[in-house]
TORNUPA-926410 format. One line per 10 residues: number of its first residue (from 1); their letters; for each residue x, y, z of C-alpha. Coordinates in steps of 0.001 Angstrom, whole numbers. Example, Ala and Ser with C-alpha at 12.3 -4.5 7.8 and 13.67 -1.06 7.14 Angstrom:
# residues 2
1	AS	12300:-4500:7800  13670:-1060:7140
***
This chain:
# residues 298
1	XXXXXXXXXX	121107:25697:192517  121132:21936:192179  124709:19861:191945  124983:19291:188210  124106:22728:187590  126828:23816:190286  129433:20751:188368  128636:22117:185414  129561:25429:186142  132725:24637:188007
11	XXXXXXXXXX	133964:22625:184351  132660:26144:182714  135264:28107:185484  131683:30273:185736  131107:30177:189329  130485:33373:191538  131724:33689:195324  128524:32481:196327  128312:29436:194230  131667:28365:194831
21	XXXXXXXXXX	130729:27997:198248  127927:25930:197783  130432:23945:195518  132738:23285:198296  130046:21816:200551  129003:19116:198059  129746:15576:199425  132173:14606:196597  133940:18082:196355  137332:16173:196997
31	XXXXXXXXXX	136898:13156:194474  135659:16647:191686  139063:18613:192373  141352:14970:192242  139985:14360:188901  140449:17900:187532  143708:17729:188649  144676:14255:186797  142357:15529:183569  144343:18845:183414
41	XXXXXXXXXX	147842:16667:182901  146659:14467:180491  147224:16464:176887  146532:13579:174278  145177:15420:170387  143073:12389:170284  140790:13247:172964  137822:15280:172620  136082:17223:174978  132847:16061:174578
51	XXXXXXXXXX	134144:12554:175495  135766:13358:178083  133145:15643:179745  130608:12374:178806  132720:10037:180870  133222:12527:183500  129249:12786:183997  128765:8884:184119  131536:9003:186715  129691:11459:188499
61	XXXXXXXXXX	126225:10221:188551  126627:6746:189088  127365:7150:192421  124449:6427:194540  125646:6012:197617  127807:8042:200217  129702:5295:201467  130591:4135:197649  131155:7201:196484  134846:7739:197177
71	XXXXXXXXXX	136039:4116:195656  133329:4829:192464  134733:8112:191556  138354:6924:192235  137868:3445:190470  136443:5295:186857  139029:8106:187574  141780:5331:186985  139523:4091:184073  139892:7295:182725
81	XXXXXXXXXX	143498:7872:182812  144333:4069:181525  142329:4492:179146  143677:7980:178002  147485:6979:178393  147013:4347:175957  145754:6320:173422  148050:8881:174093  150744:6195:174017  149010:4621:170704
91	XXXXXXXXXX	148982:7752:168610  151971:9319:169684  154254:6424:168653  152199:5511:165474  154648:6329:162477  153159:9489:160684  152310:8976:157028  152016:11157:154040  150438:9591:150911  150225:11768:147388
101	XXXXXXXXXX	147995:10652:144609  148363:10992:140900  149091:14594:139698  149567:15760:143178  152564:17594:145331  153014:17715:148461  154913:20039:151337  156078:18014:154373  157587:19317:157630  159585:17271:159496
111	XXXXXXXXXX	160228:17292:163090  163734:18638:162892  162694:21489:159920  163585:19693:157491  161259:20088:154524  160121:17636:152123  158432:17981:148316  156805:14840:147974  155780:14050:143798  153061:12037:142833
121	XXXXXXXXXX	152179:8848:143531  154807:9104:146264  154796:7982:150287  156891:8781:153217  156900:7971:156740  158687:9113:159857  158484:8798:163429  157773:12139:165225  157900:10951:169019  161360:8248:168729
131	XXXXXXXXXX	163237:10791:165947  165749:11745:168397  166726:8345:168851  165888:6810:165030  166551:9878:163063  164973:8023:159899  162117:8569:156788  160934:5749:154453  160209:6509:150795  158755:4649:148016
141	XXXXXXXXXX	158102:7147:145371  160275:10874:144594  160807:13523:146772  163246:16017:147152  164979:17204:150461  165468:20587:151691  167906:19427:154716  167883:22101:158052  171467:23377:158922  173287:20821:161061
151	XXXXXXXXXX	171104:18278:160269  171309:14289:159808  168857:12098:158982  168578:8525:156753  166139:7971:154029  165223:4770:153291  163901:2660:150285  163657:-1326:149691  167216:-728:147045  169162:1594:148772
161	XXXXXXXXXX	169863:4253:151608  170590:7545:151725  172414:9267:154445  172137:13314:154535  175118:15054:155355  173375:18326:155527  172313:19363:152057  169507:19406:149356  168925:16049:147476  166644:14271:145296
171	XXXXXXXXXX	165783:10588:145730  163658:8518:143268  162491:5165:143963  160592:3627:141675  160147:-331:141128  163524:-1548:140156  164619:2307:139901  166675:3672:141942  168480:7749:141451  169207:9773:143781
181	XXXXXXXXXX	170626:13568:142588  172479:15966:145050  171791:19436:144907  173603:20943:147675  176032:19805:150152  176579:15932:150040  175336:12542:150706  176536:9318:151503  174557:6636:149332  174870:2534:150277
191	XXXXXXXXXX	173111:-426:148420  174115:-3589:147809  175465:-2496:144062  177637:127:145095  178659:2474:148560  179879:6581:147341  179186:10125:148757  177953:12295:146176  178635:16339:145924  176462:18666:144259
201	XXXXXXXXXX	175731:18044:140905  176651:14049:140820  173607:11283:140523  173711:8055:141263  171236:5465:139415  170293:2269:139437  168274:520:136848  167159:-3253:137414  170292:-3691:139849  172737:-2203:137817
211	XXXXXXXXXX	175032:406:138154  174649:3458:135544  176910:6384:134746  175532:9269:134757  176447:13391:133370  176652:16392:135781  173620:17929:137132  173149:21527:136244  169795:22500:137406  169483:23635:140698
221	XXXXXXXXXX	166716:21250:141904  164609:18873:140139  162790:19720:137183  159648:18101:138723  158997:20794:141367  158413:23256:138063  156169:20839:136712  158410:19342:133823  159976:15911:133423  163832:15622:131450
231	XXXXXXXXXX	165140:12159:130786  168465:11408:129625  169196:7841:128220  166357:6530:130227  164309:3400:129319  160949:3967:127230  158681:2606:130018  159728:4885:133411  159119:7763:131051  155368:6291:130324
241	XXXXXXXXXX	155407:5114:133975  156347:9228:134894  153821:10263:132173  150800:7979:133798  151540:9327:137393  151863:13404:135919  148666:12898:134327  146484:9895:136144  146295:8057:132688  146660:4381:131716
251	XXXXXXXXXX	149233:3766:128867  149321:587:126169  151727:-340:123992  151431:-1574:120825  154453:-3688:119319  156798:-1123:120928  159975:-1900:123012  159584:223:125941  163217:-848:126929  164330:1352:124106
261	XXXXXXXXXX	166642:4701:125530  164619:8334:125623  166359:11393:125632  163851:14233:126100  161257:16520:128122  157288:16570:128457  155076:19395:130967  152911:18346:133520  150183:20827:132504  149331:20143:129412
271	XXXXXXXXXX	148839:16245:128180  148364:17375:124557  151795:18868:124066  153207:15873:126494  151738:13505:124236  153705:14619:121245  156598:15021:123611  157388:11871:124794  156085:9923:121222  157280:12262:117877
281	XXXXXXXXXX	161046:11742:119423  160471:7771:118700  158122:8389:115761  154800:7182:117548  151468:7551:117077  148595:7776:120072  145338:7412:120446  143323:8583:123564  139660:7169:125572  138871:8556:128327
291	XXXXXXXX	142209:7614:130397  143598:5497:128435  146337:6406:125708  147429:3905:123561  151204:4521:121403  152186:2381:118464  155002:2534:115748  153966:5381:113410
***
């Protein structure tokens, strides 16, 4: 049996008593079972086998010479691992981001069990490899928390943070919108506006950096993760801004003040019944191309 038949069946673990043997006697037997060695503790997702194996073979048959071939093999073995540890290093510090898209929901996990609803149009990030040290997720968009016992983590947005005292929470971020809802538990919630730690059923909101009142929350979670959208006293235009991310539509207004309060509810699964929803309450009419909806004053 040649060498790269016998190499190839040592990477396989395929060799009988025999071959091993003749295995042993090759020249660069040593340099073989040094690289194995290193390969086998370097555990990186981003490298495939194929590559590897590739890189391994160039190693392999570029050396030409007896004399050379312990310093070749050693000298591309080093290649190999540099090379590896940096990408190793590179994705395992990278921040892991989760990105939804009009319409869409989406389950996170993250690293301490902590699970995380993400709503449309929504993205978080976290840290998977430095958590223990910066137990922290960014947010721009809505999601709701599902907090694991005994654990503590910060959310942040560009308005205001939100520290989790073990619990289940809501935080919306949209624009100049802040609101975050506790469910369960309590957290501690800091902006420049205004610093309180809310209990379950208390909201705090912010609306173009100012402080708003709000009533008790009686639902249990957030209407959103049944696929239905309740406003109370909330300006025209986050309800159309909601209704364009529910539905991936484009919404015009036509003489309307879309600063005007809304008190109401539309579905996510049905635009037709939205439609009249969010515009019979204000006496509007729509019309709809395509994507595009346009409301004026009936």
């Amino acid at each position: 049996m040649n060498r790269e038949d016998l190499i190839q069946k040592w990477l396989d673990h395929n060799l009988n008593p025999q071959e091993l043997e003749a295995f042993k006697q090759l020249e660069d037997y040593n340099d073989l079972i040094q690289l194995d060695m290193h390969l086998k503790g370097f555990k990186a997702k981003t490298v495939h086998t194929e590559d590897t194996l590739e890189t391994i073979w160039s190693s392999i048959n570029s050396t030409s010479k007896k004399s050379n071939t312990l310093l070749s093999t050693l000298s591309k073995i080093a290649a190999v691992l540099v090379i590896c540890f940096g990408l190793y290093y590179y994705t395992t510090t990278l921040d892991t981001t989760v990105h939804t898209i009009a319409s869409q929901h989406e389950t996170i996990l993250l690293p301490d069990a902590s699970e995380v609803e993400l709503n449309a149009m929504s993205t978080i990030s976290f840290n998977t490899s430095s958590w223990n040290d910066s137990r922290s997720v960014t947010l721009n968009g809505e999601a709701f928390f599902r907090v694991a016992k005994g654990e503590t983590f910060d959310v942040s947005t560009n308005i205001g943070n939100v520290t989790v005292l073990g619990t289940q929470f809501n935080v919306k971020h949209r624009g100049n919108y802040f609101e975050v809802t506790c469910y369960e538990g309590k957290v501690r919630v800091k902006t420049t506006t205004k610093e309180t730690i809310l209990l379950a059923g208390d909201t705090f909101l912010i609306i173009d950096g100012k402080y708003i009142a709000t009533e008790k929350e009686n639902l249990s979670a957030p209407s959103w993760l049944n696929n239905k959208s309740i406003f109370k006293s909330i300006p025209y235009r986050e309800v159309v801004a909601e209704f364009e991310r529910q539905y991936n539509v484009s919404i015009e207004f036509e003489n309307i003040d879309d600063s005007q309060s809304f008190t109401g509810t539309f579905t996510h699964n049905n635009i037709e019944t939205a439609l009249k929803s969010i515009t019979l309450p204000l006496q509007l009419k729509y019309s709809k191309t395509d994507n595009i909806i346009r409301l004026k004053r009936d």
